[in-house]
N, C-alpha and C positions, 0 to 999 in steps of 0.2 A: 374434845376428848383427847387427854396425854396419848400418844404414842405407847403402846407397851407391845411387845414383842417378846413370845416362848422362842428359847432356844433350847434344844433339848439334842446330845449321841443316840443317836441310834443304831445299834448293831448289825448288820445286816447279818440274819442265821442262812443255812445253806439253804432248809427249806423255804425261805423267798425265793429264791431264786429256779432258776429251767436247768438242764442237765450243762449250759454251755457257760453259766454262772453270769447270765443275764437275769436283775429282779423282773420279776412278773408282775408284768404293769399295772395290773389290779391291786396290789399291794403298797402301792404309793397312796393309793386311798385311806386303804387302815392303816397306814403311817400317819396322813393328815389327820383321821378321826381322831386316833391315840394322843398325837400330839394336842389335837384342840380341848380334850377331858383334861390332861397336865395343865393347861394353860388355864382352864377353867381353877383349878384345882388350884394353881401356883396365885392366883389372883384373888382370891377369895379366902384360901386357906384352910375348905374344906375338902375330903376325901371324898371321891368321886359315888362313892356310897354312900354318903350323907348328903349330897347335893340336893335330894327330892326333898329330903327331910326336912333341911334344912332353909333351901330357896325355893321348892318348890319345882327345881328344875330336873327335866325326866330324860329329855335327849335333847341335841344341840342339834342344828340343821348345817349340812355343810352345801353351801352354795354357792364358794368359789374357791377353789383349788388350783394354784400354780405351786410350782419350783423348776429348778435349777439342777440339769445333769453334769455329773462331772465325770472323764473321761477316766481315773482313776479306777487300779484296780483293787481299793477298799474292804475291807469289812465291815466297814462303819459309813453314818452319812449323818449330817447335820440337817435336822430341822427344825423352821422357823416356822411360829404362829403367830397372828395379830387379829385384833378384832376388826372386822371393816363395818359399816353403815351402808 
């Protein structure tokens, strides 16, 4: 399998975040999920609403999640998807 890798900005809004403008770690998750439908989406070149229709696919299993914190104090953050086996 080629290497392919989502890279996608992502904003960070204020509601991610706790009153000390630390994200709330729960929300790296639906960072990854969002990211992995784009990735779906960017790879195939159907819109995530036609995905069932069209491939027959309903939801994606997410079963391994890492990244990378950075000490920056951002509004934005880069994320990366790839498919793994």
């Amino acid at each position: 399998m080629a290497n392919f890798v989502h890279r996608r900005q992502i904003v960070i809004e204020w509601g991610h975040c706790d009153p000390a403008g630390i994200v709330f770690n729960s929300r790296f998750f639906e960072f990854f999920d969002w990211n992995a439908w784009t990735m779906f989406e960017a790879a195939l070149g159907v819109p995530r609403a036609e995905l069932f229709a069209t491939y027959d696919i309903m939801g994606i299993p997410l079963v391994d999640a890492r990244g990378r914190a950075s000490s920056s104090r951002s509004s934005s953050a880069m994320s990366s998807t790839s498919p793994r086996r």
